[in-house]
Backbone as CSV, one residue per row, in Angstrom:
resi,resn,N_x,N_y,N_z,CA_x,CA_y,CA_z,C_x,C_y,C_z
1,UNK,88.050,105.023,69.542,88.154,104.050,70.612,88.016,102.649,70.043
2,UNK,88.632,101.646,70.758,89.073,100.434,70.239,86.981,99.702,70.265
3,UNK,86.845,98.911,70.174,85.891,97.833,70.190,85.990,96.598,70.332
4,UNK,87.089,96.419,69.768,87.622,94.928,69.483,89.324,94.550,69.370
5,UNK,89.505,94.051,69.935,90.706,93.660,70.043,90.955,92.199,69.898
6,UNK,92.441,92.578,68.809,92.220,90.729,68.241,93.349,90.097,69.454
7,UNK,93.641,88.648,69.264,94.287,87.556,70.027,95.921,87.881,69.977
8,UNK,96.152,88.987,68.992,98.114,89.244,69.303,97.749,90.531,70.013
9,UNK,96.849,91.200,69.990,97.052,92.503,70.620,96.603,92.233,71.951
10,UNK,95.689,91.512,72.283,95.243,91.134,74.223,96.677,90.107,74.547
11,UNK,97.263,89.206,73.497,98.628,88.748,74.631,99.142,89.491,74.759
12,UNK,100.075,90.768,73.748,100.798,91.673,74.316,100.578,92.861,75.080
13,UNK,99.201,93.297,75.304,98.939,94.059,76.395,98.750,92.779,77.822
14,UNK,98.694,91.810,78.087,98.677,90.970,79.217,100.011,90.777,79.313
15,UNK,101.218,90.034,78.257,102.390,90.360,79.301,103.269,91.404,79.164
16,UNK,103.197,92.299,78.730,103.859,93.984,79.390,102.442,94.445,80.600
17,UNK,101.660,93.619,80.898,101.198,94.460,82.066,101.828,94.342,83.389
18,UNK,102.265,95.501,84.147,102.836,96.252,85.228,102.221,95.340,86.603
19,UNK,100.955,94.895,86.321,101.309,93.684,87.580,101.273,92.241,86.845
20,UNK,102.044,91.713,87.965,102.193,89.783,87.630,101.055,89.380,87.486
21,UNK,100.716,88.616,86.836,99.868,87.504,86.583,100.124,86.201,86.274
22,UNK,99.910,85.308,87.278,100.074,83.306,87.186,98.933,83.219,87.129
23,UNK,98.326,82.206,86.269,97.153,81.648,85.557,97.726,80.276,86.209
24,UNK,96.450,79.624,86.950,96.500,78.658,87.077,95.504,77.720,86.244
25,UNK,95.296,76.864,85.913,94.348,75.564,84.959,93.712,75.060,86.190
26,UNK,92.864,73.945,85.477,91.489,73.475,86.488,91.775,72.911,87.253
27,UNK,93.265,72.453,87.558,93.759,71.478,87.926,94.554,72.062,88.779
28,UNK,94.831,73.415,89.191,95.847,74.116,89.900,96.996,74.394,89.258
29,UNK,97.726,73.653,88.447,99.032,73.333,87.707,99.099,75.204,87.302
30,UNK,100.121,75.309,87.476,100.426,76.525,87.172,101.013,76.446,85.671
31,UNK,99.765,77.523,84.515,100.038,77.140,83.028,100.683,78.152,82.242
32,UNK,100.584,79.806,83.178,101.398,80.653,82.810,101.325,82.095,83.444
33,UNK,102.643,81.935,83.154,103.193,83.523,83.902,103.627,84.662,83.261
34,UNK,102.832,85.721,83.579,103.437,87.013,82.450,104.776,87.621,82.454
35,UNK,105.028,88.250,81.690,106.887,88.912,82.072,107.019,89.734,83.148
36,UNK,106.021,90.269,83.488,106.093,90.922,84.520,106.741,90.237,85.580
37,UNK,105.895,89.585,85.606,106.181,88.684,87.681,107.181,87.485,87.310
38,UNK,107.686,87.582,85.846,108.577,86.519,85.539,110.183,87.168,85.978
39,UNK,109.745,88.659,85.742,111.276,89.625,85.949,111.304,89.558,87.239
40,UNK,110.243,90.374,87.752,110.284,90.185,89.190,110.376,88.536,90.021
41,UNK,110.285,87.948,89.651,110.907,86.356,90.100,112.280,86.064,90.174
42,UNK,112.556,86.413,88.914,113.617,85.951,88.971,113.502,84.441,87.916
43,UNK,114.374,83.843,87.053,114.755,82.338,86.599,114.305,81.262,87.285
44,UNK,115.574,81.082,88.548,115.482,79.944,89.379,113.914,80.402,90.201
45,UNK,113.490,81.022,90.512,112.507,80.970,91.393,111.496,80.831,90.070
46,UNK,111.238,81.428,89.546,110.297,81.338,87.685,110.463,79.579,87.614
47,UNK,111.542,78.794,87.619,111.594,77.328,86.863,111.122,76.519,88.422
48,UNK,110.888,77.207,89.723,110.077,76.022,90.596,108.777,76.424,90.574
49,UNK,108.486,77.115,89.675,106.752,77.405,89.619,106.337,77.040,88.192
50,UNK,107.063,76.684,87.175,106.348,76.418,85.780,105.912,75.193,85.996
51,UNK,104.355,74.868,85.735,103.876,73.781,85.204,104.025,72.702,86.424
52,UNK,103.877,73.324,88.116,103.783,73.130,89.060,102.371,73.414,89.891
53,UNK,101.999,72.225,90.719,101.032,72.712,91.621,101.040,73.025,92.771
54,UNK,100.167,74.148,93.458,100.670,74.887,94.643,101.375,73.724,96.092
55,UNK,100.603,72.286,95.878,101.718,71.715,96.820,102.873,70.971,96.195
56,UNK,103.484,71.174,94.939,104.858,71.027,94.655,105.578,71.847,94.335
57,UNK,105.381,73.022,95.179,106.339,74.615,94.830,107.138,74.604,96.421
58,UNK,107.864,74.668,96.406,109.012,75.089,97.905,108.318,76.545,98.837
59,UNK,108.591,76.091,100.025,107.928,77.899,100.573,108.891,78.212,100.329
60,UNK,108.818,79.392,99.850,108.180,80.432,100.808,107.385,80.896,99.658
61,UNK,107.782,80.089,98.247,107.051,80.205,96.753,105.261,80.025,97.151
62,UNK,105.496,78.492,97.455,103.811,78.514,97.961,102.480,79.391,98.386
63,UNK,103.630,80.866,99.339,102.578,81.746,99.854,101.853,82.686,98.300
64,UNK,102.561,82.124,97.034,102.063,83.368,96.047,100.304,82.550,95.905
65,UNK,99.956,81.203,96.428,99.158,80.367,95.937,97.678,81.404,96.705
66,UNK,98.160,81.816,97.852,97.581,81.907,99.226,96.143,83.242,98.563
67,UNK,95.021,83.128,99.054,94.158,84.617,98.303,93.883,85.756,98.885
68,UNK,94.508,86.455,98.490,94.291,87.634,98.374,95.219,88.278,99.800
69,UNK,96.537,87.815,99.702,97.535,88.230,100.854,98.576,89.136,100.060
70,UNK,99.094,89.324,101.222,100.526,90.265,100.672,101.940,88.841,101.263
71,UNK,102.355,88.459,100.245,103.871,88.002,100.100,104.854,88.147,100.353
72,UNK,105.664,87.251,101.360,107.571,87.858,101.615,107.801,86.629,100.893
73,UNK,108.716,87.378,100.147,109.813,86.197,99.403,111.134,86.394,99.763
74,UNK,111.664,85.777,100.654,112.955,86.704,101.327,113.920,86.222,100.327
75,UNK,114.994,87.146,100.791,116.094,87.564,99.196,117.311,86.174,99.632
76,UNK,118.131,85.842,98.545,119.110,84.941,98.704,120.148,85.467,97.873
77,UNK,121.409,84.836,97.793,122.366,85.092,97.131,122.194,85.755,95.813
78,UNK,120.823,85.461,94.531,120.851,85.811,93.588,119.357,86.813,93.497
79,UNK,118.793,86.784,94.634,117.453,87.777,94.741,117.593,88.543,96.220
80,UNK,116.706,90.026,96.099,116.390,90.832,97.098,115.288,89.990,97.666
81,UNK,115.021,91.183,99.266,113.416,90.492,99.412,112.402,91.097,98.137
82,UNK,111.865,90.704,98.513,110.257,90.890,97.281,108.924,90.894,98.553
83,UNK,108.061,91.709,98.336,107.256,91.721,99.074,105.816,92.289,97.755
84,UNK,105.095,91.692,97.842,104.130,90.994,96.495,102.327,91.289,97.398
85,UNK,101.543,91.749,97.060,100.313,92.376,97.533,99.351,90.642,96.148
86,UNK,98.946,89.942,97.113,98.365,89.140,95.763,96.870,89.539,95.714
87,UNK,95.783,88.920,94.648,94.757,89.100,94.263,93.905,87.876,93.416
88,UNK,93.175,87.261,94.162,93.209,86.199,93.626,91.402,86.131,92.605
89,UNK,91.632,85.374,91.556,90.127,85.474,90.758,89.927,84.541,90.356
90,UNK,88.606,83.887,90.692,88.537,82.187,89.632,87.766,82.502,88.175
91,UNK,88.484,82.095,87.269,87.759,82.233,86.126,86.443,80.979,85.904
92,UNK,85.377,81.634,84.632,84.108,81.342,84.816,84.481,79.843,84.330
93,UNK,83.616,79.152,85.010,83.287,77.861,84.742,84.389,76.274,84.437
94,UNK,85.013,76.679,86.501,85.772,76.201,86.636,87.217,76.125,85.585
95,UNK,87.619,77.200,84.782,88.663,76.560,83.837,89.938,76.827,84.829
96,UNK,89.771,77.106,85.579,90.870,77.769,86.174,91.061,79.314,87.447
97,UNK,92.119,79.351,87.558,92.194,80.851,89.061,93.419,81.795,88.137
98,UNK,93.026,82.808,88.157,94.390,84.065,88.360,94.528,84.668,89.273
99,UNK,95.900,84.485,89.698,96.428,85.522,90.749,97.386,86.879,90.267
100,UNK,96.959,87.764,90.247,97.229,89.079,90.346,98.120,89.202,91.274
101,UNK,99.746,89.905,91.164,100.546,90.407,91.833,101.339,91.638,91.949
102,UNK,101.321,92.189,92.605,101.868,93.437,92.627,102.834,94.073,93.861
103,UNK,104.141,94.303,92.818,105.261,94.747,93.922,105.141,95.679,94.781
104,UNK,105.163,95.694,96.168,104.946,96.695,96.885,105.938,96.924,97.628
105,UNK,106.963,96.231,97.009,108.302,96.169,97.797,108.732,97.953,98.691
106,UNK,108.741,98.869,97.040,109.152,99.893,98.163,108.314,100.763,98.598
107,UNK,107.167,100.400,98.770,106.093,101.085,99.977,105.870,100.126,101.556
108,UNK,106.862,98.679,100.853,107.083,97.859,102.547,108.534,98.927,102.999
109,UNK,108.944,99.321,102.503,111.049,99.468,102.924,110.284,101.183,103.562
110,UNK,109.619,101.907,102.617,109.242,103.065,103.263,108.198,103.374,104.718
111,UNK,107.842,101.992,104.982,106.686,102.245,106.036,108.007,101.397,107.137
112,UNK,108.716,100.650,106.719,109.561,100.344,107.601,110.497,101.586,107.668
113,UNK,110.847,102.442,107.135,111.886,103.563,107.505,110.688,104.546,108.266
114,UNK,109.384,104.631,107.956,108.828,105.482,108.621,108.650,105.123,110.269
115,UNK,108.403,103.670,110.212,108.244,103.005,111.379,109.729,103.498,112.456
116,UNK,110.804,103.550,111.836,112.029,103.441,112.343,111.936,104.901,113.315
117,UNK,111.925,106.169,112.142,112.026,107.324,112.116,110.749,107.681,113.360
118,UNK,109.644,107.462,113.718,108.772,107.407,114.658,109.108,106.987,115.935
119,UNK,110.320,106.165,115.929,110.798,105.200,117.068,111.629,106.497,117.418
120,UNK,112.594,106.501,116.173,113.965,107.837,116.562,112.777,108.757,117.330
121,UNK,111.635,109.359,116.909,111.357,110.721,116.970,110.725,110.686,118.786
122,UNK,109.922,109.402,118.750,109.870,109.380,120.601,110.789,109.149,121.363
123,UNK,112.081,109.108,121.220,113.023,108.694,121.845,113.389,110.200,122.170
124,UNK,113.285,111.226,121.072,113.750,112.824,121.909,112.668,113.651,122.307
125,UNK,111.206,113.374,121.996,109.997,114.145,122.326,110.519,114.206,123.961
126,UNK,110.082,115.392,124.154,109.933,115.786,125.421,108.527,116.294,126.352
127,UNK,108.038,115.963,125.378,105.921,116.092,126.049,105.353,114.810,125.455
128,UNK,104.362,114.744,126.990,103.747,113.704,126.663,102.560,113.903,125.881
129,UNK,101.978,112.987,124.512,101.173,113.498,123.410,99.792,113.529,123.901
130,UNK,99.265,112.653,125.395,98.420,112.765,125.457,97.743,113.956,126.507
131,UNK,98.551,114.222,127.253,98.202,115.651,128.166,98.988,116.313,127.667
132,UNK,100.098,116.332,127.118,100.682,118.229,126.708,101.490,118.275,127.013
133,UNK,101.718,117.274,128.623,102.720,117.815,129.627,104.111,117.370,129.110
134,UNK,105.345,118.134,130.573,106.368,117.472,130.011,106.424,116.305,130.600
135,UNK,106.793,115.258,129.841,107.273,114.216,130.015,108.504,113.694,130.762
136,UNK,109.059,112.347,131.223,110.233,112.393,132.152,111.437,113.198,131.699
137,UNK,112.093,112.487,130.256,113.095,113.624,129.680,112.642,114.868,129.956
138,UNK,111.439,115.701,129.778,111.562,116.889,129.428,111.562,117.365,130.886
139,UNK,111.064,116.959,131.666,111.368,117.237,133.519,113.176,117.197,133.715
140,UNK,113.405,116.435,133.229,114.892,115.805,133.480,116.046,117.267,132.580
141,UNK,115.490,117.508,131.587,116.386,118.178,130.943,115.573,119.808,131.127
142,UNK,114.178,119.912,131.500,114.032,121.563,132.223,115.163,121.646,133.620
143,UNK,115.277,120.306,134.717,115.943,120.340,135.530,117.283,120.792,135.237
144,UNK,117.938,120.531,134.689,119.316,120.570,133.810,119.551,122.059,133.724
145,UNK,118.639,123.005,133.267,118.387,124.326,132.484,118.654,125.264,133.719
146,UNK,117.638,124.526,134.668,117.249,125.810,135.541,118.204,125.152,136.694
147,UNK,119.139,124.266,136.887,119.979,124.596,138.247,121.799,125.064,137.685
């Protein structure tokens, strides 16, 4: 097991790590961003956050500033939406904040298809969930059966 880890081996385990990380300085100025949340950015959205402070970033960029929220970055011609779970930490003795980000994009698209699929599924239930009984459809379509 490791003990020590020198200064090339902690940068390259920080940017191949699987969530984003923006380091902000004492000053807010945003001083760096890992590859992670740099891929997931995107360029143009990556070059209005370098070496920017949270009130000279454009919204909908701004909400990554926000602590400890979940993020819409809605999609444009050259990006999807992005939907971003943040985490925010001040490092010791004032040098600065990290925000922690993490894509949750497709556990938002799956709770929205589940949401959908719940809508479909009361639309043909024919009992009502809280007494048992049948419900109007299911009165309406026993009627149907039995004349």
């Amino acid at each position: 097991m490791l003990d020590k880890l020198d200064p090339p081996q902690l940068q390259h385990i920080i940017r191949a790590c699987p969530i984003g990380i923006l380091l902000q300085d004492g000053n807010g100025r945003v001083s760096w961003i890992n590859d992670t949340l740099a891929d997931l950015l995107g360029e143009s959205r990556l070059a209005q956050l370098q070496n920017k402070q949270p009130d000279e970033v454009p919204e909908p960029l701004s909400a990554l500033f926000n602590l400890d929220t979940t993020v819409h970055l809605p999609g444009d011609q050259t990006h999807e939406d992005l939907w971003l779970m943040g985490r925010h930490q001040d490092l010791p003795d004032n040098k600065g904040t990290v925000q922690y980000l993490i894509d949750i994009t497709p556990l938002h698209w799956m709770m929205q298809e589940r949401d959908q699929l719940k809508n479909e599924l009361n639309d043909v239930i024919m009992v009502d969930s809280e007494t048992g009984m049948r419900n109007r459809k299911g009165l309406y379509y026993s009627c149907l059966l039995y004349t």
